[in-house]
C-alpha positions as CSV (number, residue, x, y, z in Angstrom):
1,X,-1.8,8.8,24.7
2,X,-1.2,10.9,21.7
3,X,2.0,11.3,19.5
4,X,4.3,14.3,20.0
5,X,4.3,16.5,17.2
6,X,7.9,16.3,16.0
7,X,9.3,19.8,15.8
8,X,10.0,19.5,11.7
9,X,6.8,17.5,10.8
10,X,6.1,19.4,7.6
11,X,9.1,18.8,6.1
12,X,8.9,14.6,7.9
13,X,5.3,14.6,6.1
14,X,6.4,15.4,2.8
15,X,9.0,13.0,2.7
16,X,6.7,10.3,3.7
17,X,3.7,10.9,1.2
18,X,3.8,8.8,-1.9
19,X,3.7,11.3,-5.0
20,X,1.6,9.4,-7.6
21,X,4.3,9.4,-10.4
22,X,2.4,8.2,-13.9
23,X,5.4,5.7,-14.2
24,X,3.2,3.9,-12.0
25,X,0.4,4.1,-14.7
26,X,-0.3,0.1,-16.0
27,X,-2.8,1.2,-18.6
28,X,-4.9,-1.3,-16.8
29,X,-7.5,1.4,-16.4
30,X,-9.3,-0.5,-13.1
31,X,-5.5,-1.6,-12.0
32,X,-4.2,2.3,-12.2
33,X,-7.6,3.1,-10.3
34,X,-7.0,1.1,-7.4
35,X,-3.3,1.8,-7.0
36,X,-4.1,5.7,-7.1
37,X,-6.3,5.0,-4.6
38,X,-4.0,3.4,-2.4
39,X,-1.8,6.1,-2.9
40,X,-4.4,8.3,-1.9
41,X,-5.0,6.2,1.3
42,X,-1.5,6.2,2.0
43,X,-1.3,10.1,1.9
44,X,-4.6,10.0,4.3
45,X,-2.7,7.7,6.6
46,X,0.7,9.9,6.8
47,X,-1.6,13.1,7.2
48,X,-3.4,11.5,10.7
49,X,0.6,10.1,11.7
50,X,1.8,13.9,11.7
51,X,-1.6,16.4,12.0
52,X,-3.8,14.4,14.3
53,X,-1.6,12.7,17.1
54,X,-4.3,10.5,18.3
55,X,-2.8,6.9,17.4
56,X,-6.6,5.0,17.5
57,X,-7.2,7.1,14.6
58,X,-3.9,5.9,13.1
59,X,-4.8,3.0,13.5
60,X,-8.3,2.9,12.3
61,X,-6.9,4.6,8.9
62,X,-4.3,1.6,8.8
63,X,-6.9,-0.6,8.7
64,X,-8.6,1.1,5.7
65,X,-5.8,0.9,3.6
66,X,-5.0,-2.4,4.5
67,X,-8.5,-3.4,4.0
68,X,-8.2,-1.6,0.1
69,X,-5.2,-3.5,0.0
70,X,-6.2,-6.9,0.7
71,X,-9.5,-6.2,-1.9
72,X,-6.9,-4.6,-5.0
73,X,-4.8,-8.6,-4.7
74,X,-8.2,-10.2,-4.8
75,X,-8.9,-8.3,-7.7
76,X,-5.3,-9.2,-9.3
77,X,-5.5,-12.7,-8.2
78,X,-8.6,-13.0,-9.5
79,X,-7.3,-11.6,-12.6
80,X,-4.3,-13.9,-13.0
81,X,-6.4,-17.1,-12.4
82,X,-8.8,-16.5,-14.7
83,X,-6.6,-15.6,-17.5
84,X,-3.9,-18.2,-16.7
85,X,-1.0,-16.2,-15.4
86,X,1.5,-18.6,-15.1
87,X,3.4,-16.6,-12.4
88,X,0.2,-16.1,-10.4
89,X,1.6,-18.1,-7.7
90,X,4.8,-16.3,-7.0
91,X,2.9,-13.2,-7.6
92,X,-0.1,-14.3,-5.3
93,X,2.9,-14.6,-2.8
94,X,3.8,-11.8,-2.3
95,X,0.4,-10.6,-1.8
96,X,0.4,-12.7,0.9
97,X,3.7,-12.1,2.5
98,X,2.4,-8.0,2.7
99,X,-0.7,-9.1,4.1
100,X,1.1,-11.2,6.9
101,X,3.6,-8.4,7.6
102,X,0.7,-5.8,7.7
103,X,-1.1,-7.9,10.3
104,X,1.8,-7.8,12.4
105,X,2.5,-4.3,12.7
106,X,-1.5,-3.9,13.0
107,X,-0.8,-5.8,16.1
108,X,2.5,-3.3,17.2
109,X,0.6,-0.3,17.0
110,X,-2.7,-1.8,18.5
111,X,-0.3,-2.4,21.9
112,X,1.0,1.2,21.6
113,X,4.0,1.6,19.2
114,X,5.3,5.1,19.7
115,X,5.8,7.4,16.8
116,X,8.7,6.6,15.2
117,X,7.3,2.6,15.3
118,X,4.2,4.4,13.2
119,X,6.4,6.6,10.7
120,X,8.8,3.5,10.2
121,X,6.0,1.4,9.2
122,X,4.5,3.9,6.7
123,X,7.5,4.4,4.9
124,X,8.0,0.4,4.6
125,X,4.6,0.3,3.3
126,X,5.0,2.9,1.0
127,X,8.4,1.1,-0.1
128,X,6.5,-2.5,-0.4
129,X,3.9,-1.0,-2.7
130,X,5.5,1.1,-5.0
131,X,8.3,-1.9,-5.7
132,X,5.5,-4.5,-5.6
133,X,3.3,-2.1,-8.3
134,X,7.0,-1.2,-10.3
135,X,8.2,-5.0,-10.0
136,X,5.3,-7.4,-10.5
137,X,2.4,-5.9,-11.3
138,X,4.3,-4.4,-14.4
139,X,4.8,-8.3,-15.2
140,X,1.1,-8.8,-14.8
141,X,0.4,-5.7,-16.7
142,X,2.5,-6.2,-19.7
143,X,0.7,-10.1,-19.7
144,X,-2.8,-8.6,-19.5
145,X,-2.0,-6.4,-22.8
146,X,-0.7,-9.4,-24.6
147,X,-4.0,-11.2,-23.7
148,X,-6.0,-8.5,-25.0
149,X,-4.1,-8.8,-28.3
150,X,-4.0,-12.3,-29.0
């Protein structure tokens, strides 16, 4: 079982990929490392949803970026404990709450979501990251530069 090609899926492609916009940019050089990267597995994951059809492969890029995912909040939480974040918690749960959420819709296209199922979930991945990275890792960002200058 393979996706059908949807008859505009340039044009559907491009609106899905995440364009790396240097807002994004923490100056946490390792931080801005790993969230291009995501971005860059993001782009990798809408490239198989509309060039390759075959949703195992889908799902095995899924996978990947979830996996980078769930190793970039280690590294934050990580971060945030040993520096004493005091929002680490609400922070940390949020991590959690994407994770969950991811695992879910793992499971929805592991039983054969169609298509749209697949380009729905990119886009509210791509959504969850971008606000996550412009919402609270800005927080964590801005309390990792006053560390470095205390």
């Amino acid at each position: 079982m393979g996706f059908d090609a949807p008859t505009d899926s340039e044009e559907e492609e491009a609106a899905h990929r995440w364009e790396w916009d240097n807002e994004m940019n923490m100056g946490i050089p390792t931080i801005d490392a790993d969230h291009r990267d995501l971005a860059q597995r993001y782009n990798a994951l809408v490239q198989v949803l509309f060039r390759n059809g075959d949703p195992a492969v889908f799902e095995k890029c899924f996978r990947s970026l979830i996996s980078q995912v769930r190793r970039h909040f280690a590294y934050e939480q990580r971060l945030m404990i040993d520096l004493g974040y005091k929002a680490h918690d609400s922070h940390a749960a949020e991590h959690e709450k994407l994770l969950n959420e991811a695992e879910e819709l793992t499971r929805r296209v592991r039983t054969g979501a169609e298509k749209y199922d697949c380009s729905a979930l990119v886009q509210y991945i791509k959504y969850w990251l971008i606000e996550h990275i412009v919402r609270d890792d800005r927080k964590l960002a801005r309390f990792l530069h006053e560390r470095r200058s205390v």
